[in-house]
SERO-4910 file (N, C-alpha, C, O; in steps of 0.05 Angstrom, whole numbers):
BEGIN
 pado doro    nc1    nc2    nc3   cac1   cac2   cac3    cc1    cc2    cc3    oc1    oc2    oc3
  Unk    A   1536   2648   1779   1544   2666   1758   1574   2666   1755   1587   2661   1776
  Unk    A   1585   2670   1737   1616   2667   1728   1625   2697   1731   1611   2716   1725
  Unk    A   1647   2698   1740   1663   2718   1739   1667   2745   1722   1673   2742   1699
  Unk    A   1663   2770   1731   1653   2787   1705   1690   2795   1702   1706   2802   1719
  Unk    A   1693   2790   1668   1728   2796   1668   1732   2815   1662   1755   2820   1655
  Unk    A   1712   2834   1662   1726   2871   1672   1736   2874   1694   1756   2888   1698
  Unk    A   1714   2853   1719   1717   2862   1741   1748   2845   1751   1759   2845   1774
  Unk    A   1755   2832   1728   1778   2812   1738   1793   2829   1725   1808   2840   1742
  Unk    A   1797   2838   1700   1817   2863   1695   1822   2890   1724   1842   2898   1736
  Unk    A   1803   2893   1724   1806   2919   1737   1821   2912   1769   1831   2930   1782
  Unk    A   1822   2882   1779   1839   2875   1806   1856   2871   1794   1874   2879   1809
  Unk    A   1867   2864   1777   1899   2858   1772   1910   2876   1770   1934   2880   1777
  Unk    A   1889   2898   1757   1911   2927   1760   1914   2942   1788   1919   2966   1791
  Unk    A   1910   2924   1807   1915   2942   1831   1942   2913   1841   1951   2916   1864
  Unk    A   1947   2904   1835   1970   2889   1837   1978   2877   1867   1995   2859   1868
  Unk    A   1969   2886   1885   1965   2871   1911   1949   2854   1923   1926   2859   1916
  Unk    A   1951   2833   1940   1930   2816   1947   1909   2832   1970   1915   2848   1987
  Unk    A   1893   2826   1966   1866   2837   1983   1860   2863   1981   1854   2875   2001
  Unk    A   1859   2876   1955   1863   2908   1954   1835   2925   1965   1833   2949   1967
  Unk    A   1811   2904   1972   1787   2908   1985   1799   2924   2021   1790   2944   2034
  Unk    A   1817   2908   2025   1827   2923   2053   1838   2944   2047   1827   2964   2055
  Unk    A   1860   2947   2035   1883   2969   2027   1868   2986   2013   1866   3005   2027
  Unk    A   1854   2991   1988   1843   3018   1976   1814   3012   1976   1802   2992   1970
  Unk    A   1803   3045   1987   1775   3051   1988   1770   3051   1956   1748   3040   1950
  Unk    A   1787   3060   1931   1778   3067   1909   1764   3033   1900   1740   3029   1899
  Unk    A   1775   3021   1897   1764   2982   1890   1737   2976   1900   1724   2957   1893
  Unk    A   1728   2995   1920   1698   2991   1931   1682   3005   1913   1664   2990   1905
  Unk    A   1679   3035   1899   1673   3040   1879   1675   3029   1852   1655   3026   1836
  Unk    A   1695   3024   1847   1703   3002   1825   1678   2978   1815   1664   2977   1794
  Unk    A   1680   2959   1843   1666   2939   1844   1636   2939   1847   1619   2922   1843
  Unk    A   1634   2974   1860   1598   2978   1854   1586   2980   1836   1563   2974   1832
  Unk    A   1615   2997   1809   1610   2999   1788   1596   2977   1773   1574   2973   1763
  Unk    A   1614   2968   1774   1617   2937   1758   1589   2915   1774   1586   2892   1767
  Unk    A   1576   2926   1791   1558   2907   1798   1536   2915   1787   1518   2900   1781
  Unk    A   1537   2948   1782   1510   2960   1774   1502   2946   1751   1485   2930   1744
  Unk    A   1537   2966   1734   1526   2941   1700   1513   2919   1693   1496   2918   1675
  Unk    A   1522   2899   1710   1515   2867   1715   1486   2864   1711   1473   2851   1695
  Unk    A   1476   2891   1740   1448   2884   1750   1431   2895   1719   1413   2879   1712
  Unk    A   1432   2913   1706   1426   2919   1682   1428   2901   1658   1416   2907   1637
  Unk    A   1440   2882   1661   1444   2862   1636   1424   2844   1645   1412   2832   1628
  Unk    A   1418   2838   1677   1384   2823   1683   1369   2827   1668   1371   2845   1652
  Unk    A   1347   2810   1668   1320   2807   1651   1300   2828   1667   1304   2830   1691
  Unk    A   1286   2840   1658   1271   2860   1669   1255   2843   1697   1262   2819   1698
  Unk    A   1239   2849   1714   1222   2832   1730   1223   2847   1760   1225   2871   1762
  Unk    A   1222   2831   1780   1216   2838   1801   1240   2831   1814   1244   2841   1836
  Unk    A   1261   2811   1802   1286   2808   1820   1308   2837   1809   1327   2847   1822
  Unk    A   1299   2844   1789   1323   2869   1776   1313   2898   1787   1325   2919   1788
  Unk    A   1288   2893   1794   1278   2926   1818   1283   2918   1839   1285   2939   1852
  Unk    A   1288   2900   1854   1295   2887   1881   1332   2897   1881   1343   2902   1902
  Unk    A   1346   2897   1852   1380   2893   1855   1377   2924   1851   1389   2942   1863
  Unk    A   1365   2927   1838   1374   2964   1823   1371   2974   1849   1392   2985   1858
  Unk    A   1349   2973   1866   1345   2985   1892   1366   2991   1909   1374   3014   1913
  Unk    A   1376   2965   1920   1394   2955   1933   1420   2966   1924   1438   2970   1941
  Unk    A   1424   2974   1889   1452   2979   1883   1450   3008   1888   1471   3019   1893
  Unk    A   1422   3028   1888   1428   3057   1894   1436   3065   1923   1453   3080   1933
  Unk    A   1420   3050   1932   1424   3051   1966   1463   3043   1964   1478   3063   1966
  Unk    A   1469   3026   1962   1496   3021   1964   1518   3048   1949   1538   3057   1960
  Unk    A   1509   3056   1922   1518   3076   1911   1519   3091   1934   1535   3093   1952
  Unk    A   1494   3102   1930   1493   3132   1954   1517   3122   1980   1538   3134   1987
  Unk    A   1508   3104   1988   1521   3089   2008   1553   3104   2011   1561   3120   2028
  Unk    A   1567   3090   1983   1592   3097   1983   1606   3117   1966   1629   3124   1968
  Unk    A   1581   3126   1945   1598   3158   1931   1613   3182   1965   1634   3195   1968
  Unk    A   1594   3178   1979   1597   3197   2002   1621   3190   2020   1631   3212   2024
  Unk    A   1629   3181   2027   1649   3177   2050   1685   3170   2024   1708   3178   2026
  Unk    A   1672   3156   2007   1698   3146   1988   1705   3175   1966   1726   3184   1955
  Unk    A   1676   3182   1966   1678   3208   1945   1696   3204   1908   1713   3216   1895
  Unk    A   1676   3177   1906   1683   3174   1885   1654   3171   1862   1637   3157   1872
  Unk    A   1648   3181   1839   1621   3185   1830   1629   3165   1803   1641   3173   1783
  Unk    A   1621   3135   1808   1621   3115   1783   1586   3112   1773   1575   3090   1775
  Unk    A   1577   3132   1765   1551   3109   1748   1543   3096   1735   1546   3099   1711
  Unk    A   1528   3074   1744   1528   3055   1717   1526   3061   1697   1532   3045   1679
  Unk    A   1516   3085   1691   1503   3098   1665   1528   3093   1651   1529   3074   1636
  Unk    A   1548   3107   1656   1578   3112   1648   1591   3085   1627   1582   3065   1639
  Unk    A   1603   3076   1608   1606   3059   1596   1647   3057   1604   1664   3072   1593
  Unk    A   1654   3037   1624   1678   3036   1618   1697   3013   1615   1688   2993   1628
  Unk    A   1717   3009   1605   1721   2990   1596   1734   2969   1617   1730   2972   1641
  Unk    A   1750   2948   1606   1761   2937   1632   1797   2951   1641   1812   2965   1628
  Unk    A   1801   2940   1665   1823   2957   1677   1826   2971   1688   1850   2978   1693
  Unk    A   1798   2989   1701   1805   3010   1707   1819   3015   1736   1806   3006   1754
  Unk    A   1839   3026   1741   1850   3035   1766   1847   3067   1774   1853   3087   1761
  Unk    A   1833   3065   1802   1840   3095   1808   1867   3094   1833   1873   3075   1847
  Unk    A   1877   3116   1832   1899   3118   1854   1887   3136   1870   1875   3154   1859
  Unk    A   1887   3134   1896   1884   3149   1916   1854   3170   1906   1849   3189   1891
  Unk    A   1838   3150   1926   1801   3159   1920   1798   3184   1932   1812   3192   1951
  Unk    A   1775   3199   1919   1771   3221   1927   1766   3246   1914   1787   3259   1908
  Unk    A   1742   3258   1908   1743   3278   1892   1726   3272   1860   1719   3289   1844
  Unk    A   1723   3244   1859   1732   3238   1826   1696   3227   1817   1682   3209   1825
  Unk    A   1693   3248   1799   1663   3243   1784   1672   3244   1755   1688   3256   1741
  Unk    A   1651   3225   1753   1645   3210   1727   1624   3212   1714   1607   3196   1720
  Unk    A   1618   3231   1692   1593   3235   1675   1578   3218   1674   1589   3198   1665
  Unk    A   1554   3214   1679   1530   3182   1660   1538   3179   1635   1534   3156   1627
  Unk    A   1549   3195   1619   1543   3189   1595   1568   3186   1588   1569   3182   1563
  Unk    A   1594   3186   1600   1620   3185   1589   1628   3158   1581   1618   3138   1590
  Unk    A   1648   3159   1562   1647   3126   1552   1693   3125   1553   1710   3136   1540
  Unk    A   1695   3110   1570   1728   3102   1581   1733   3075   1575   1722   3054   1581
  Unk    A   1758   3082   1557   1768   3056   1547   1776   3039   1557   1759   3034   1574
  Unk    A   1795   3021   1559   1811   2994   1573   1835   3009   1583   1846   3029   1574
  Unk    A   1839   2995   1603   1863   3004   1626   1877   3033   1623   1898   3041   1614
  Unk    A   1847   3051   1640   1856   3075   1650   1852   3080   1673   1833   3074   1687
  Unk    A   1875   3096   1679   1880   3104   1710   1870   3139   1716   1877   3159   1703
  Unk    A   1859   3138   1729   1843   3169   1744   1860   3175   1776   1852   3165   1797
  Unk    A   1873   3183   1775   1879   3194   1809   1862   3212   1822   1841   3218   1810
  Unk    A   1866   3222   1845   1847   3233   1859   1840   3264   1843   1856   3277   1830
  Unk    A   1812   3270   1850   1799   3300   1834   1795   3297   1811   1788   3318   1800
  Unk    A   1797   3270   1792   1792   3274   1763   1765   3279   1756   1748   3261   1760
  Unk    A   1758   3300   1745   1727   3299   1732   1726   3294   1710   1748   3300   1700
  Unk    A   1714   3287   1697   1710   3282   1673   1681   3281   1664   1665   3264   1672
  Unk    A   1674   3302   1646   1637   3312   1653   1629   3329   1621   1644   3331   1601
  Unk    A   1602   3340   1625   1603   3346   1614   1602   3382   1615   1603   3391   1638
  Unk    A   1600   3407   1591   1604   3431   1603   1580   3457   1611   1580   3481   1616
  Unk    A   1565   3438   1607   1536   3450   1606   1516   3425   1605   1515   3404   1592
  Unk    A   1499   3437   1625   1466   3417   1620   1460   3408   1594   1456   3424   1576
  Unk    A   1460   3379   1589   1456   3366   1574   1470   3369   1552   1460   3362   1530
  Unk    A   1495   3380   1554   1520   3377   1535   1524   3352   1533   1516   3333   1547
  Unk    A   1538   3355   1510   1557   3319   1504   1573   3313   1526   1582   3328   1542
  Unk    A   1576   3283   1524   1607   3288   1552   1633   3264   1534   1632   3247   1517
  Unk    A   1655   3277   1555   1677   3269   1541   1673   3232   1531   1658   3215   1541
  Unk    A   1690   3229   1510   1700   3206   1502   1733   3194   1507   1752   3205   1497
  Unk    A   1735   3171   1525   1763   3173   1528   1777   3151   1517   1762   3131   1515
  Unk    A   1796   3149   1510   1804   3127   1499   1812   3102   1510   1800   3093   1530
  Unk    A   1835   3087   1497   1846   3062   1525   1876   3072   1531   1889   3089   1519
  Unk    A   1882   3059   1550   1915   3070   1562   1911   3101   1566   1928   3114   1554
  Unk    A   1895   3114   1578   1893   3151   1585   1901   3141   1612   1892   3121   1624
  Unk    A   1925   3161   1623   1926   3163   1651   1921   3192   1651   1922   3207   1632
  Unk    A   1915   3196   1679   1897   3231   1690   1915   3232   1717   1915   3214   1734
  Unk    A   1929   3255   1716   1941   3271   1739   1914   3276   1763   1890   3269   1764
  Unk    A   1931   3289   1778   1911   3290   1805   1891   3309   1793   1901   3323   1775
  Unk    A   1872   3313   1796   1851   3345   1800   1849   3346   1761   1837   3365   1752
  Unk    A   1858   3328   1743   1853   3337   1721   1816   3330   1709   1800   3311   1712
  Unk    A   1814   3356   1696   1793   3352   1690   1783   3353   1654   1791   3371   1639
  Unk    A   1768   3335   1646   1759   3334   1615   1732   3340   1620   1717   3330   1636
  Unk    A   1727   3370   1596   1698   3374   1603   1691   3377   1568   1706   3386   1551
  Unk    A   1665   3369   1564   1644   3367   1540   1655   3360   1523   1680   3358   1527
  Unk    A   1646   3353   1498   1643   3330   1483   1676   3319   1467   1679   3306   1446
  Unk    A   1691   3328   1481   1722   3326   1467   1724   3290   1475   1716   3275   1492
  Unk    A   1743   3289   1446   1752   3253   1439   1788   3258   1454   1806   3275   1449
  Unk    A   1787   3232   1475   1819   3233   1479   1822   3206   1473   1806   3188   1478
  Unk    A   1847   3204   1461   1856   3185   1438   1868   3170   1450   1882   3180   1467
  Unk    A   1871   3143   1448   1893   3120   1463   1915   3128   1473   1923   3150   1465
  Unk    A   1929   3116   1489   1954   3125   1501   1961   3151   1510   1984   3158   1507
  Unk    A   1937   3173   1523   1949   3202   1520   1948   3193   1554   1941   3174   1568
  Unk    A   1960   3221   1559   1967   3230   1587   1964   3250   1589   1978   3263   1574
  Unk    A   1944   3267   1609   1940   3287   1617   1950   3297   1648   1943   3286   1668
  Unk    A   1964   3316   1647   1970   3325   1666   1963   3337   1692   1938   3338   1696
  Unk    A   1978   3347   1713   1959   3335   1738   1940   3370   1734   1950   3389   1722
  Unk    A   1918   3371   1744   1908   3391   1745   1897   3413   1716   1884   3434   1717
  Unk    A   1908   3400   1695   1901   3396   1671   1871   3404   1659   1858   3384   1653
  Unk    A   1863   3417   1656   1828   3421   1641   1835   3424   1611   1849   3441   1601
  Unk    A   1819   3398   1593   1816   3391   1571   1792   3401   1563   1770   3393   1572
  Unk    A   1795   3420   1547   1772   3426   1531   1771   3416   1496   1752   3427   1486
  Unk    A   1784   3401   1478   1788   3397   1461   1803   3368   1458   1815   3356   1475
  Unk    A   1799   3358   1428   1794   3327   1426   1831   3330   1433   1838   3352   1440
  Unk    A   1850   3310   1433   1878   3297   1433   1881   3281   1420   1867   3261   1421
  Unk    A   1905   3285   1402   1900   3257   1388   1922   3233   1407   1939   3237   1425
  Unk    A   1909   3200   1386   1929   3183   1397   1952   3200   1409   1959   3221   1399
  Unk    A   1966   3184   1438   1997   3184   1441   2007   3218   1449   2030   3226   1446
  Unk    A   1987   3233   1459   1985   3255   1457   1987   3265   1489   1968   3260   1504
  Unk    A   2011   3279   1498   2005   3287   1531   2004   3306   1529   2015   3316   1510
  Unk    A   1983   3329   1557   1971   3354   1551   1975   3362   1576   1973   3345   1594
  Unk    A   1981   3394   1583   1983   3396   1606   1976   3430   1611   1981   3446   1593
  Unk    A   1965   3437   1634   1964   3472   1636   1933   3472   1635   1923   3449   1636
  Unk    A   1916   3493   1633   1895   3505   1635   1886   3531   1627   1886   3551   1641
  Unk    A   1876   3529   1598   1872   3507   1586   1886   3492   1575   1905   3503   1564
  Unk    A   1884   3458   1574   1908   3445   1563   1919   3449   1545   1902   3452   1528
  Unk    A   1942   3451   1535   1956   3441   1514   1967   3425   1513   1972   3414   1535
  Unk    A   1982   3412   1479   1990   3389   1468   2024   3395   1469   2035   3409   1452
  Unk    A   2037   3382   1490   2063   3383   1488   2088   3361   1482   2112   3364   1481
  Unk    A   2065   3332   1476   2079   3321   1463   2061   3303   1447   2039   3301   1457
  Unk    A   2065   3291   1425   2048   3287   1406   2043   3248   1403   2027   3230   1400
  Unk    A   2068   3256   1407   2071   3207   1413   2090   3208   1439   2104   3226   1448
  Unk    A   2087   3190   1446   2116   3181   1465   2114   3144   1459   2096   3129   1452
  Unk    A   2142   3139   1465   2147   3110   1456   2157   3100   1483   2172   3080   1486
  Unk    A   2148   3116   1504   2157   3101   1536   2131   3084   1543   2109   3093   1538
  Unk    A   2138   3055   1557   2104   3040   1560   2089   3053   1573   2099   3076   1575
  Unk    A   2070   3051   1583   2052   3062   1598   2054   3044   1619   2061   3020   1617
  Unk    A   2045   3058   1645   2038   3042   1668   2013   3020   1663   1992   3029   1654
  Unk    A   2015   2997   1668   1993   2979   1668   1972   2969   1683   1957   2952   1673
***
């Protein structure tokens, strides 16, 4: 099988060699990204044999890494977390290309069987920030650390406090990559 190039996006954004030793977060990452995989299989008796195998491994490592990636979850390539721990991820949330989550980010939805957030590409998330129900965050925003988003952001948009607000609307500084 050939190389999946999310899963090749998402090591370059950790920028060191062997980041399997150095960060627990890249082990969630990569379970992520295996689940997906096993889901794009042909239905049969080898894809109940992997799905098996990939919950056992899930359970395995949501617990000790305390990071909640489900395959359910739709995200794009790039993703970096900084310093694991804390950080759940809706089934149903859908994360764009190269975003970064630090430790405690939730991102969910706000009620049983509510909508759950939509995020865009380039979002970085402060420590402990959290996006809850069906709000759209727009490319390039930045949410601040500890942060609860209850409402959409547009593009270019950083938000900070609880509940968030919009305190700056674009910024023209790059983003971390």
């Amino acid at each position: 099988m050939a190389a999946d190039p999310h899963w090749l996006a998402d090591v370059r954004r950790y920028a060191m060699s062997r980041p399997f030793l150095k960060e627990q977060s890249i082990w969630a990452v990569w379970l992520y990204r295996l689940g997906r995989r096993i889901d794009t299989r042909r239905d049969g008796v080898i894809k109940k044999i992997c799905t098996a195998f990939y919950w056992l491994l899930f359970r395995f490592f949501e617990t000790p890494v305390g990071i909640s990636l489900p395959k359910s979850a739709t995200i794009g390539p790039g993703l970096r977390i900084w310093h694991f721990g804390g950080i759940f991820i809706h089934p149903a949330v859908v994360i764009g290309t190269n975003c970064t989550l630090r430790q405690g980010v939730t991102i969910g939805n706000r009620y049983v069987d509510g909508p759950a957030p939509v995020i865009g590409s380039n979002v970085e998330f402060g420590a402990y920030a959290q996006v809850l129900g069906g709000v759209r965050i727009g490319d390039n925003c930045r949410i601040g650390a500890m942060s609860v988003v209850l409402s959409d952001m547009p593009d270019g948009a950083t938000a900070v406090g609880a509940p968030a607000r919009i305190i700056l609307k674009s910024h023209t500084d790059g983003l971390s990559a």
